[in-house]
N, CA, C, O and CB atoms as a CASP TS submission, in Angstrom:
PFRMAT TS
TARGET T0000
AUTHOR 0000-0000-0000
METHOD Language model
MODEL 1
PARENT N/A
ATOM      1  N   UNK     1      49.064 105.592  62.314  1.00  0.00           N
ATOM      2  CA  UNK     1      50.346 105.821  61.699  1.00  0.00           C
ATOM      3  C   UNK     1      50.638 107.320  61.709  1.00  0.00           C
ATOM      4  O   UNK     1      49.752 108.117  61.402  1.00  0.00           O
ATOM      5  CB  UNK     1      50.377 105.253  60.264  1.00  0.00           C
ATOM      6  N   UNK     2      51.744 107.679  62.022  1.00  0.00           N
ATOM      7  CA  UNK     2      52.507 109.208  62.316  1.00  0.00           C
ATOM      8  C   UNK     2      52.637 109.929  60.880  1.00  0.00           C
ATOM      9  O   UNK     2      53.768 109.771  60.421  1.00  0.00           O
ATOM     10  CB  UNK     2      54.272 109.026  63.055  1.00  0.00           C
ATOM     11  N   UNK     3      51.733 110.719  60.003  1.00  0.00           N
ATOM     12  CA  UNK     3      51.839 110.945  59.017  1.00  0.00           C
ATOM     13  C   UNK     3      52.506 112.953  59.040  1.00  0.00           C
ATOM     14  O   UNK     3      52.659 113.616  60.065  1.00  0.00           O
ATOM     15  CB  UNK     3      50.382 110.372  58.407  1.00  0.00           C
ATOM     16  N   UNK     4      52.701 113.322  57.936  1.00  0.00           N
ATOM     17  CA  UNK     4      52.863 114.856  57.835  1.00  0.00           C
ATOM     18  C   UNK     4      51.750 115.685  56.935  1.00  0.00           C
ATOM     19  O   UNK     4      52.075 116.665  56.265  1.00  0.00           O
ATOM     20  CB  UNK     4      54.311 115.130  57.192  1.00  0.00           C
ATOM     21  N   UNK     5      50.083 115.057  57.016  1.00  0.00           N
ATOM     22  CA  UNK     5      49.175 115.085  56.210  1.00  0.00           C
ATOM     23  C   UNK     5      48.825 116.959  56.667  1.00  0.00           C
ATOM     24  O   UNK     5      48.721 117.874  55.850  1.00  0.00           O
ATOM     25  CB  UNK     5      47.960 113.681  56.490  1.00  0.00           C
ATOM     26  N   UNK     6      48.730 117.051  57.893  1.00  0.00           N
ATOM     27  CA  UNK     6      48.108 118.580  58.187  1.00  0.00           C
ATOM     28  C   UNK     6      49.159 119.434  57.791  1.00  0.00           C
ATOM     29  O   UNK     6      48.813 120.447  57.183  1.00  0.00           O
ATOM     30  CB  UNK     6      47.686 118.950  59.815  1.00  0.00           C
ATOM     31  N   UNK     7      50.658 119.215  58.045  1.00  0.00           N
ATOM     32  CA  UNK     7      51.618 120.378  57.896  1.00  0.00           C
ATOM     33  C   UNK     7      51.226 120.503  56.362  1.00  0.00           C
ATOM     34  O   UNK     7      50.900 121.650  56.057  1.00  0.00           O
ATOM     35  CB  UNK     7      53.406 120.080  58.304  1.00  0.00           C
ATOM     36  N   UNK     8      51.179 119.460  55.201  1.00  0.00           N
ATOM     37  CA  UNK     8      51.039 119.581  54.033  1.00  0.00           C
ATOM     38  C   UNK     8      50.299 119.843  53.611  1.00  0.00           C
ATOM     39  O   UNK     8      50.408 120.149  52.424  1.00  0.00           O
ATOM     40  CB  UNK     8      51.210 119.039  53.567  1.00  0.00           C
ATOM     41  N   UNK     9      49.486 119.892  54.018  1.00  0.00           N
ATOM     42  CA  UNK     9      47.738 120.120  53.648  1.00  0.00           C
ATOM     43  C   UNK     9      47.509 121.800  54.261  1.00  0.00           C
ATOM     44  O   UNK     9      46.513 122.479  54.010  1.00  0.00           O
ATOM     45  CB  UNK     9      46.424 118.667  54.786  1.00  0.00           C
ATOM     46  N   UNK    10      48.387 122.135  54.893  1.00  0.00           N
ATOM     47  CA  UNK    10      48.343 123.777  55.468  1.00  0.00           C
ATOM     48  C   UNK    10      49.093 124.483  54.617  1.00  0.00           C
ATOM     49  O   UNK    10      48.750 125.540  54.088  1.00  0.00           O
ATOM     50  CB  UNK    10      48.964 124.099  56.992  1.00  0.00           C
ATOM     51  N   UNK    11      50.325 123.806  54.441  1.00  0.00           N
ATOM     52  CA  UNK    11      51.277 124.683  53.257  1.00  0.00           C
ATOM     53  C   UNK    11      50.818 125.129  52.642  1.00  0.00           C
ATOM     54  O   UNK    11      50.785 126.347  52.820  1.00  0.00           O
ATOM     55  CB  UNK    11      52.072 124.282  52.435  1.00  0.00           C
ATOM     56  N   UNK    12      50.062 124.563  51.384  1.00  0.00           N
ATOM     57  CA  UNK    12      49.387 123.971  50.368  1.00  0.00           C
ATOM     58  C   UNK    12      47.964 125.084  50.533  1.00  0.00           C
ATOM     59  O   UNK    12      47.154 125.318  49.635  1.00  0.00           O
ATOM     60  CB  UNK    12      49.171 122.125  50.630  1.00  0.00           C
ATOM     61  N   UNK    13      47.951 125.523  51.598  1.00  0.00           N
ATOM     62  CA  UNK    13      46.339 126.815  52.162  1.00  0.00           C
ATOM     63  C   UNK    13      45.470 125.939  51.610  1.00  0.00           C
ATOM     64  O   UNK    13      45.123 126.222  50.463  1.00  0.00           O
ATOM     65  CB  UNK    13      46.020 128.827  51.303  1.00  0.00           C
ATOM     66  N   UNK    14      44.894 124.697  52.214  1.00  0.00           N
ATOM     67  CA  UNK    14      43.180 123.543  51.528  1.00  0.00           C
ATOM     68  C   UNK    14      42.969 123.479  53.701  1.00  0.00           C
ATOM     69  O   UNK    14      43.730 123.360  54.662  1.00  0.00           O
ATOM     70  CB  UNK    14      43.808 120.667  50.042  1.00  0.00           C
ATOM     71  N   UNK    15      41.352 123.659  53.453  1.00  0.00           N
ATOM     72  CA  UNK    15      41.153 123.010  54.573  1.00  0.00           C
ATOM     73  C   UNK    15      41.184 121.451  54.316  1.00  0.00           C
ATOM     74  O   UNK    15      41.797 120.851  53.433  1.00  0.00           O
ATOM     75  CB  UNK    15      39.909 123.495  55.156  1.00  0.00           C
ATOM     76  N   UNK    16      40.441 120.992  55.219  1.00  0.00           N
ATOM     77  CA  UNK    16      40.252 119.590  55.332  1.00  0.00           C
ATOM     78  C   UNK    16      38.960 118.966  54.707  1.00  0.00           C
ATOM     79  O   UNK    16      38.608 117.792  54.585  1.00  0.00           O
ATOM     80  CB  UNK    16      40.293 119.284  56.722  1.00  0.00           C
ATOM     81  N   UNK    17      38.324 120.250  54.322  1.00  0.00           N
ATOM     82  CA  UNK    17      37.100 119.551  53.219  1.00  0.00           C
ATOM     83  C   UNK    17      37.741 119.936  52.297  1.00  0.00           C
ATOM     84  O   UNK    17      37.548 119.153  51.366  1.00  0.00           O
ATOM     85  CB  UNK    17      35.435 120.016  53.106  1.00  0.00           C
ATOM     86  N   UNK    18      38.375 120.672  52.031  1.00  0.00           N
ATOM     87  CA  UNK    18      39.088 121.078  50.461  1.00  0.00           C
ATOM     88  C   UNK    18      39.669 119.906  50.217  1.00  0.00           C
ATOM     89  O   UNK    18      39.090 119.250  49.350  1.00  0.00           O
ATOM     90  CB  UNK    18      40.309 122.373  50.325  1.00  0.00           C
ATOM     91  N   UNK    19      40.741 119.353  50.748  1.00  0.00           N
ATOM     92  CA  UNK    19      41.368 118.109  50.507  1.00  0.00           C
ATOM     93  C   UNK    19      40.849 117.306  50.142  1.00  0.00           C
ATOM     94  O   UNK    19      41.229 116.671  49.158  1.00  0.00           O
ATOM     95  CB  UNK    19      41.853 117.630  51.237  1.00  0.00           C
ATOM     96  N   UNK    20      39.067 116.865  51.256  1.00  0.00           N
ATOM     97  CA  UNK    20      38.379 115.717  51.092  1.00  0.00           C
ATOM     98  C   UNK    20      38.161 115.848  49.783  1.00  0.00           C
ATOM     99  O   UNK    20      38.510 114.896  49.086  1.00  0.00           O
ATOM    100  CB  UNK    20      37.219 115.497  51.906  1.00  0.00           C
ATOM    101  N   UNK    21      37.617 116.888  49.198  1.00  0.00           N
ATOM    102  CA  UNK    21      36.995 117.234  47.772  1.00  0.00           C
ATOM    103  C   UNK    21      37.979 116.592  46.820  1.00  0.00           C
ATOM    104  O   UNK    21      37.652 115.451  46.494  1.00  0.00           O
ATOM    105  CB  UNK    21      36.836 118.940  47.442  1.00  0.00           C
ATOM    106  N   UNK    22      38.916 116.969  46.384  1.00  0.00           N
ATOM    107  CA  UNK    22      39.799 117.070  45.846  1.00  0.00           C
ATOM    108  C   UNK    22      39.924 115.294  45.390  1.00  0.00           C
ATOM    109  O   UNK    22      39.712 115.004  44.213  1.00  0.00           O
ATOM    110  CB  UNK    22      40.817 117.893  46.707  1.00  0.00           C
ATOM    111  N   UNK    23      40.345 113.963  46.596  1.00  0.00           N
ATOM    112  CA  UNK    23      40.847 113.139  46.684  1.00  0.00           C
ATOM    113  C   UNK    23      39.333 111.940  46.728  1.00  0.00           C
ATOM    114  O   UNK    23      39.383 110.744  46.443  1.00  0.00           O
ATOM    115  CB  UNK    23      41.911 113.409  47.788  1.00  0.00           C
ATOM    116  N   UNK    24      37.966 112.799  47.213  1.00  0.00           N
ATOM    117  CA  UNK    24      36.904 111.949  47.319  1.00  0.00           C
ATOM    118  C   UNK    24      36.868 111.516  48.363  1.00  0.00           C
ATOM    119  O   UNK    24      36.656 110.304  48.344  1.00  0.00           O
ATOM    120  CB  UNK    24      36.810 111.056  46.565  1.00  0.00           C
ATOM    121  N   UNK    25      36.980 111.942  49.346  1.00  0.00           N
ATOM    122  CA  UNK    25      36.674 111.403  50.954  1.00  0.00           C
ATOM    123  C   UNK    25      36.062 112.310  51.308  1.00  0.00           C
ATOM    124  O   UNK    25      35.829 113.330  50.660  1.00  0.00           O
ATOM    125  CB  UNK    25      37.792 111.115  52.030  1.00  0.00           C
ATOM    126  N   UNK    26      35.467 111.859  53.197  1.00  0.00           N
ATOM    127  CA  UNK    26      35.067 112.906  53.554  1.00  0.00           C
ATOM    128  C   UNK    26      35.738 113.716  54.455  1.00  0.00           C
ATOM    129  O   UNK    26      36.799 113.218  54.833  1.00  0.00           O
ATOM    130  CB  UNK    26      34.096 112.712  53.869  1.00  0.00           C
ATOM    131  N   UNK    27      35.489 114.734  54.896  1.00  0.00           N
ATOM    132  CA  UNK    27      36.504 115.479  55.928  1.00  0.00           C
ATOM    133  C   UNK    27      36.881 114.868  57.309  1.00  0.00           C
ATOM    134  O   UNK    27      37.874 115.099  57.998  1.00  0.00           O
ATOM    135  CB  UNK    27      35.911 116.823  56.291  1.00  0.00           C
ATOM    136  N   UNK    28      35.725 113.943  57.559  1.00  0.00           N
ATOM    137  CA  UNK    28      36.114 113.151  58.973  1.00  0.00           C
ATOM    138  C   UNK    28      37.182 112.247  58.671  1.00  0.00           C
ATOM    139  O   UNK    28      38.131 112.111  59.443  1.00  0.00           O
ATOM    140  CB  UNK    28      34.873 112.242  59.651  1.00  0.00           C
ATOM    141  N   UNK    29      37.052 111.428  57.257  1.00  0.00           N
ATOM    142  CA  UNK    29      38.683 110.651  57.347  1.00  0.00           C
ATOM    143  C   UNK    29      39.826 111.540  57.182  1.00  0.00           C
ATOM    144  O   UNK    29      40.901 111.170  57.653  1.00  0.00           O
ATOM    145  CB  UNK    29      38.963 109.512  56.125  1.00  0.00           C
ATOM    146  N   UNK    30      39.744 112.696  56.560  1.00  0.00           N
ATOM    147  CA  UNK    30      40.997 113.233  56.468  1.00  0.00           C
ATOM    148  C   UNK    30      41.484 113.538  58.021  1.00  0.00           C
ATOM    149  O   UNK    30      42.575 113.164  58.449  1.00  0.00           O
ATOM    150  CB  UNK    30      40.942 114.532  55.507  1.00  0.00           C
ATOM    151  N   UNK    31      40.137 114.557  59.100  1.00  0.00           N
ATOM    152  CA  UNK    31      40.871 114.320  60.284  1.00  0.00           C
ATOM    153  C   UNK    31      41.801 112.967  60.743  1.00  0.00           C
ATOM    154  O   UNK    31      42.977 112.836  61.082  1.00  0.00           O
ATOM    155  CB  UNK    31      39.915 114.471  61.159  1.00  0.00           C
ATOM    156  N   UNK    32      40.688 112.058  60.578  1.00  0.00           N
ATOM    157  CA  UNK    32      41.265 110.537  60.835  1.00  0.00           C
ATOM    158  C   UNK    32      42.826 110.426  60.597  1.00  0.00           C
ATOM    159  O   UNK    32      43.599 110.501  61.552  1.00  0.00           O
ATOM    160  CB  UNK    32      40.520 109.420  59.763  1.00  0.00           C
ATOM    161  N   UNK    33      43.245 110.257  59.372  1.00  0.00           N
ATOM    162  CA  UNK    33      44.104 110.424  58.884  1.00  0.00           C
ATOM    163  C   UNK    33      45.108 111.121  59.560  1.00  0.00           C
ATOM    164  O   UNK    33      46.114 110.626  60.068  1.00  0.00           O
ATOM    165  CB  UNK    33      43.785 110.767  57.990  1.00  0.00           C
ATOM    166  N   UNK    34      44.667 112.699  59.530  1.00  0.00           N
ATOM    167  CA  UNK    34      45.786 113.419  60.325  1.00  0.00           C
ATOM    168  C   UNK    34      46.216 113.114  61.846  1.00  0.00           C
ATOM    169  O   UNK    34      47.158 113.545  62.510  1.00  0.00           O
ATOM    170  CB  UNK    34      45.409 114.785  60.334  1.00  0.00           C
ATOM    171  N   UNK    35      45.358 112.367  62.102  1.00  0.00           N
ATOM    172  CA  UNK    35      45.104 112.188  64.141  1.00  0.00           C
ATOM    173  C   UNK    35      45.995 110.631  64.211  1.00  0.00           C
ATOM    174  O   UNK    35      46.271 109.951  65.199  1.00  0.00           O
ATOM    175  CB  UNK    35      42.636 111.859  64.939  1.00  0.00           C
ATOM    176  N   UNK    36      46.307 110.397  62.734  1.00  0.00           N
ATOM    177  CA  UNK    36      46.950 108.889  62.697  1.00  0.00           C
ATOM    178  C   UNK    36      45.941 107.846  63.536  1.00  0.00           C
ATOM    179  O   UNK    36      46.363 106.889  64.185  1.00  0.00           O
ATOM    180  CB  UNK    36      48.621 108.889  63.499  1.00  0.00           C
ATOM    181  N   UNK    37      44.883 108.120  63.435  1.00  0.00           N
ATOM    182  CA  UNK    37      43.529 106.702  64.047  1.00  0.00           C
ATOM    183  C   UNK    37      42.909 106.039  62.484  1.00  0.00           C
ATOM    184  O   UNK    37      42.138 105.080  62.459  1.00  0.00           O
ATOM    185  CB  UNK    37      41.565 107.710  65.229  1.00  0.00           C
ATOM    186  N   UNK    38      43.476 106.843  61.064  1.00  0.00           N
ATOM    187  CA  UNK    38      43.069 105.867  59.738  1.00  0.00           C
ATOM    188  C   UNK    38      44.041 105.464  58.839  1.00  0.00           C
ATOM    189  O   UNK    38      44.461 106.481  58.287  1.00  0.00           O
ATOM    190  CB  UNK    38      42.111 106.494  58.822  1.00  0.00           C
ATOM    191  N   UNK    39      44.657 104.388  58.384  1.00  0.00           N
ATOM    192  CA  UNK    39      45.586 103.995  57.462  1.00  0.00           C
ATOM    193  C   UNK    39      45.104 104.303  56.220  1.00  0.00           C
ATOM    194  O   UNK    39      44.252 103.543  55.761  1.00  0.00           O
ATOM    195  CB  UNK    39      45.924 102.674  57.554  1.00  0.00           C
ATOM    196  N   UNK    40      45.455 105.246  55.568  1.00  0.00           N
ATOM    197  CA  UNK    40      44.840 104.874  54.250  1.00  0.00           C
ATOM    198  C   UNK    40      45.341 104.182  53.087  1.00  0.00           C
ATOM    199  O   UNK    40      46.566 104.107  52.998  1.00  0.00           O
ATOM    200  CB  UNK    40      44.500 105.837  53.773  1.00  0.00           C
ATOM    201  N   UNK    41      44.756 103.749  52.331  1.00  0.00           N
ATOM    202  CA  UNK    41      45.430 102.369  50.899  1.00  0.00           C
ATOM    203  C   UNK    41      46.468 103.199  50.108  1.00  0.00           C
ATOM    204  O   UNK    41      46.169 104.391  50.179  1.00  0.00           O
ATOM    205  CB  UNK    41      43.922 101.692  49.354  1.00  0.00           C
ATOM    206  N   UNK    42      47.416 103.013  49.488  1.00  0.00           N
ATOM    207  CA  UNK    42      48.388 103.131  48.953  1.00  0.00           C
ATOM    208  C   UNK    42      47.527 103.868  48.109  1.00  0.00           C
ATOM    209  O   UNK    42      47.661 104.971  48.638  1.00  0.00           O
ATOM    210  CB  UNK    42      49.234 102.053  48.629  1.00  0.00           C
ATOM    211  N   UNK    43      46.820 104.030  47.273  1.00  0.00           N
ATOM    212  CA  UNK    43      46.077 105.051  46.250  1.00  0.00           C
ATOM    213  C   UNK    43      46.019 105.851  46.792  1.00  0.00           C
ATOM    214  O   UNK    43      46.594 106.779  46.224  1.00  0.00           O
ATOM    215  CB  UNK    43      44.887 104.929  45.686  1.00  0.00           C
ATOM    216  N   UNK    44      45.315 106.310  48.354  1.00  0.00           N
ATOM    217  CA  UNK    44      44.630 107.079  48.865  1.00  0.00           C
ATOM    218  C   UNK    44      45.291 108.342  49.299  1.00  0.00           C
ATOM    219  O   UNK    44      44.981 109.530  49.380  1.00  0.00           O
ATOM    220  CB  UNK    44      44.066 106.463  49.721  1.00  0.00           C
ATOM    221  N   UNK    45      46.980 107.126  49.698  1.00  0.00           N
ATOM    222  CA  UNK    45      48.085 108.121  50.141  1.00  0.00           C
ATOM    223  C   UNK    45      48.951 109.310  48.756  1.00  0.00           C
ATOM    224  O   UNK    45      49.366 110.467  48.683  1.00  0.00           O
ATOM    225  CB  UNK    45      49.355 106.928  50.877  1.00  0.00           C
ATOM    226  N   UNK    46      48.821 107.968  47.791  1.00  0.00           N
ATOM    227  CA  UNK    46      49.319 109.008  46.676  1.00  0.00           C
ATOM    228  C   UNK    46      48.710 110.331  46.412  1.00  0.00           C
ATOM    229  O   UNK    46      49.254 111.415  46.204  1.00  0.00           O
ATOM    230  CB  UNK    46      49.231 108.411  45.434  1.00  0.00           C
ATOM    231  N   UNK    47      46.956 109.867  46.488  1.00  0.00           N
ATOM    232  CA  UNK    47      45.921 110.864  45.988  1.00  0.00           C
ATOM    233  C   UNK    47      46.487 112.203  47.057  1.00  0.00           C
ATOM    234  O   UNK    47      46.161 113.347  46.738  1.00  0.00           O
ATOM    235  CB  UNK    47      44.014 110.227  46.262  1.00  0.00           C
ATOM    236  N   UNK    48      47.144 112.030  48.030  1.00  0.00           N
ATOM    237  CA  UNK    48      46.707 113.293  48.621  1.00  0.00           C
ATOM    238  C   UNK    48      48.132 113.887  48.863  1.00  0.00           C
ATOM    239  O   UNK    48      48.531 114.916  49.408  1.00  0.00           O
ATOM    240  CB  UNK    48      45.715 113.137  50.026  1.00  0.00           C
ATOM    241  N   UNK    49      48.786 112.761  48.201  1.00  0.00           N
ATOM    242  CA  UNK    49      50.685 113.676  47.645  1.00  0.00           C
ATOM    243  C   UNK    49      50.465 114.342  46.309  1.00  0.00           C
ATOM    244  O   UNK    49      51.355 115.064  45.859  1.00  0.00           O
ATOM    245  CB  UNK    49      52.379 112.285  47.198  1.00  0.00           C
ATOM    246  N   UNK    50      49.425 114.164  45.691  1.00  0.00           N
ATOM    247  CA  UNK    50      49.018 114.627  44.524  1.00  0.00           C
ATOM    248  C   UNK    50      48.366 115.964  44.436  1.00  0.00           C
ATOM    249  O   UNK    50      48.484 116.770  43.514  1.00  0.00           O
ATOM    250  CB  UNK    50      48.253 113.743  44.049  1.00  0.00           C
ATOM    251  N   UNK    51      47.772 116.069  45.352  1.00  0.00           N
ATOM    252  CA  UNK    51      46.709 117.079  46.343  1.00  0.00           C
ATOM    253  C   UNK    51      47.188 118.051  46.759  1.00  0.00           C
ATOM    254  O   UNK    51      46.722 119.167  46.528  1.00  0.00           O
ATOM    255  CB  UNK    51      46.162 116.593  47.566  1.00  0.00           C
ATOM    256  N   UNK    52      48.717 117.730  47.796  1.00  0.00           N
ATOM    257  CA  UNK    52      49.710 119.047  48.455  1.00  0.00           C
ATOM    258  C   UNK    52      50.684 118.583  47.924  1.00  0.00           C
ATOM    259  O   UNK    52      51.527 118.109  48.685  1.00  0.00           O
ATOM    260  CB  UNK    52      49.977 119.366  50.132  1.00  0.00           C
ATOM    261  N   UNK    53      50.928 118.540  46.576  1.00  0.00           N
ATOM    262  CA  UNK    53      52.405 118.572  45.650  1.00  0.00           C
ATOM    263  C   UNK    53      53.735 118.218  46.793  1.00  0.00           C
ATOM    264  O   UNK    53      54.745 118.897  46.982  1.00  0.00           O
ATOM    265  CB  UNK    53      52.695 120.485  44.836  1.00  0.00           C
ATOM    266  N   UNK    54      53.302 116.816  47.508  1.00  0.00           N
ATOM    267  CA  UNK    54      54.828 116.136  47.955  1.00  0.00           C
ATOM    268  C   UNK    54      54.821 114.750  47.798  1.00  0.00           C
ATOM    269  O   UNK    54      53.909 113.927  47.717  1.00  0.00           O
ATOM    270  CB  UNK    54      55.276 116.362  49.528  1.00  0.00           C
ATOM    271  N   UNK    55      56.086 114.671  47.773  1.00  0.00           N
ATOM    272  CA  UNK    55      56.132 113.005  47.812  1.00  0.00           C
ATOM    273  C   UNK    55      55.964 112.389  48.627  1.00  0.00           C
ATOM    274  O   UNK    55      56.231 112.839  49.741  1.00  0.00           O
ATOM    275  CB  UNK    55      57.026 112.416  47.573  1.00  0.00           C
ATOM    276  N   UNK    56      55.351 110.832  48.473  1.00  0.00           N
ATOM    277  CA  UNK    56      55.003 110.000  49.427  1.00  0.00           C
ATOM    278  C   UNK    56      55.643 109.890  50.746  1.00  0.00           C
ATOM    279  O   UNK    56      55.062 109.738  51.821  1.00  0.00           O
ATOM    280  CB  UNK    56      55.038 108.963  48.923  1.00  0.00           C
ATOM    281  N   UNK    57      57.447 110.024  50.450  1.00  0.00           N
ATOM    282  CA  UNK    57      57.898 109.888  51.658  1.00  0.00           C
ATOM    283  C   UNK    57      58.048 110.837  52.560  1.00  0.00           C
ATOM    284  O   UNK    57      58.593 110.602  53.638  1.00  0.00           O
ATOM    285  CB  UNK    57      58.813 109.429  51.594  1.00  0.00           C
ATOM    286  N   UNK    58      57.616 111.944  52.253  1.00  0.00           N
ATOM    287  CA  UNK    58      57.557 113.060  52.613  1.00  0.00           C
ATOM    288  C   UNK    58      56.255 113.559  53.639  1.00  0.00           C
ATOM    289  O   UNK    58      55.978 114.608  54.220  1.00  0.00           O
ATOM    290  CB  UNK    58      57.666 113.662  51.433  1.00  0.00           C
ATOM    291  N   UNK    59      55.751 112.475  53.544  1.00  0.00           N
ATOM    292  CA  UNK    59      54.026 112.517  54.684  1.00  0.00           C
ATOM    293  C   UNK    59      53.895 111.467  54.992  1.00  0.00           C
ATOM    294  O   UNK    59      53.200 111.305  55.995  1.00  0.00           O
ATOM    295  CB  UNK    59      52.412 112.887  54.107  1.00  0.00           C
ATOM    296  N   UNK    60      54.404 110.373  54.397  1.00  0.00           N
ATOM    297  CA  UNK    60      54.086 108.993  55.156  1.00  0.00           C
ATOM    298  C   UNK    60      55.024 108.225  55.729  1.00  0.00           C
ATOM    299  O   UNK    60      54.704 107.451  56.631  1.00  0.00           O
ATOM    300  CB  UNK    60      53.519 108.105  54.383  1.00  0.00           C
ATOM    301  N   UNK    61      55.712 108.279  55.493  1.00  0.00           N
ATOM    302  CA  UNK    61      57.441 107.693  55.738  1.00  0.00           C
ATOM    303  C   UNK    61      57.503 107.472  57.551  1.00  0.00           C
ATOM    304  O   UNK    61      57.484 108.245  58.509  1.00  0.00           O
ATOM    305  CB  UNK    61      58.978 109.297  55.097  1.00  0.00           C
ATOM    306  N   UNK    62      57.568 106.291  57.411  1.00  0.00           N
ATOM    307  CA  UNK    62      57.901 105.601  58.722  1.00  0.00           C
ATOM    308  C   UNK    62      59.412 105.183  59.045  1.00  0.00           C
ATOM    309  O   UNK    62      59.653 104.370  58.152  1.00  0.00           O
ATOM    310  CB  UNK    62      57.083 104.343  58.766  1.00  0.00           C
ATOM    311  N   UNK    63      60.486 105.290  59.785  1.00  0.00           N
ATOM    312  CA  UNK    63      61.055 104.698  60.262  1.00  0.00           C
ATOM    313  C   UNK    63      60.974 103.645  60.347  1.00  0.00           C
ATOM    314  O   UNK    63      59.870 103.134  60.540  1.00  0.00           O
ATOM    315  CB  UNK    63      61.159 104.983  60.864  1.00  0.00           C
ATOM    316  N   UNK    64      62.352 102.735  60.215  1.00  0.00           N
ATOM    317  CA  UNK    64      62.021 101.454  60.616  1.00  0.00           C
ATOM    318  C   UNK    64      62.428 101.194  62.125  1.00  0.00           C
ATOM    319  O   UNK    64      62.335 100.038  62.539  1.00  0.00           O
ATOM    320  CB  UNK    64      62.678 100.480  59.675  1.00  0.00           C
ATOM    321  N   UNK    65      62.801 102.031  62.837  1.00  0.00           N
ATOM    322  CA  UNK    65      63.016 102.063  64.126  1.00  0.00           C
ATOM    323  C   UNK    65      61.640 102.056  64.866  1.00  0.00           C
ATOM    324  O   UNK    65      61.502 101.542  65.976  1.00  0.00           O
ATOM    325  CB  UNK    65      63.863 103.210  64.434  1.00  0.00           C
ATOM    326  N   UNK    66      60.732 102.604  64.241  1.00  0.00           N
ATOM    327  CA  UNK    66      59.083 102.857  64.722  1.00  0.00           C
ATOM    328  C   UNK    66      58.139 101.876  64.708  1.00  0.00           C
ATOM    329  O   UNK    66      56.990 101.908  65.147  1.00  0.00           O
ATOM    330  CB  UNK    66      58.383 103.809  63.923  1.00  0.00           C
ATOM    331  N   UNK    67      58.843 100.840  64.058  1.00  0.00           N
ATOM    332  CA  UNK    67      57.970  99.596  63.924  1.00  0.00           C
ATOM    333  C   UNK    67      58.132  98.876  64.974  1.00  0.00           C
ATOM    334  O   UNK    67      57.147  98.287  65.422  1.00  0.00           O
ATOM    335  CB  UNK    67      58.204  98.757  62.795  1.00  0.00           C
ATOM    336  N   UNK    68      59.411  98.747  65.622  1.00  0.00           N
ATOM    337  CA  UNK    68      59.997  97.803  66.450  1.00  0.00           C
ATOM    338  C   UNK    68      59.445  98.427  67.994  1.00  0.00           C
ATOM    339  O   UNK    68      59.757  97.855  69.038  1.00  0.00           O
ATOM    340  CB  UNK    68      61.778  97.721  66.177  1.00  0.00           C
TER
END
C-alpha cells in the first residue's frame, strides 16, 4: 500500500529506529511499511500518526481510483 510514512517520519527529524521505538516495532517493519511490502492494522497506523503528529489520511489515504 502507497503510504506518506518516510516524508512524515523525516519532517518530524526520527530515524526509522526512532519511530520503531516509539510505536514498538522493529525498524525492518517500518522500512516494510515505507517500501509499501507491509499493511499495517489500523492501531499500528494510528500509532505512527501519533508518532509524526498527522492524520491518518494524511499517510495512508488511498484513492478509490487505486483500488480499481
Amino acid at each position: 500500500m502507497k503510504n506518506q510514512v518516510k516524508l512524515a517520519r523525516v519532517k518530524v527529524d526520527l530515524t526509522q529506529q526512532q519511530l520503531a521505538d516509539i510505536v514498538g516495532i522493529t525498524r525492518q517493519t517500518v522500512s516494510l511499511i515505507e517500501k509499501g511490502k507491509y499493511n499495517p492494522s489500523l492501531k499500528l497506523c494510528l500509532q505512527i500518526c501519533y508518532a509524526v503528529n498527522a492524520k491518518l489520511d494524511e499517510i495512508f489515504w488511498i484513492e478509490k481510483e487505486d483500488f480499481e
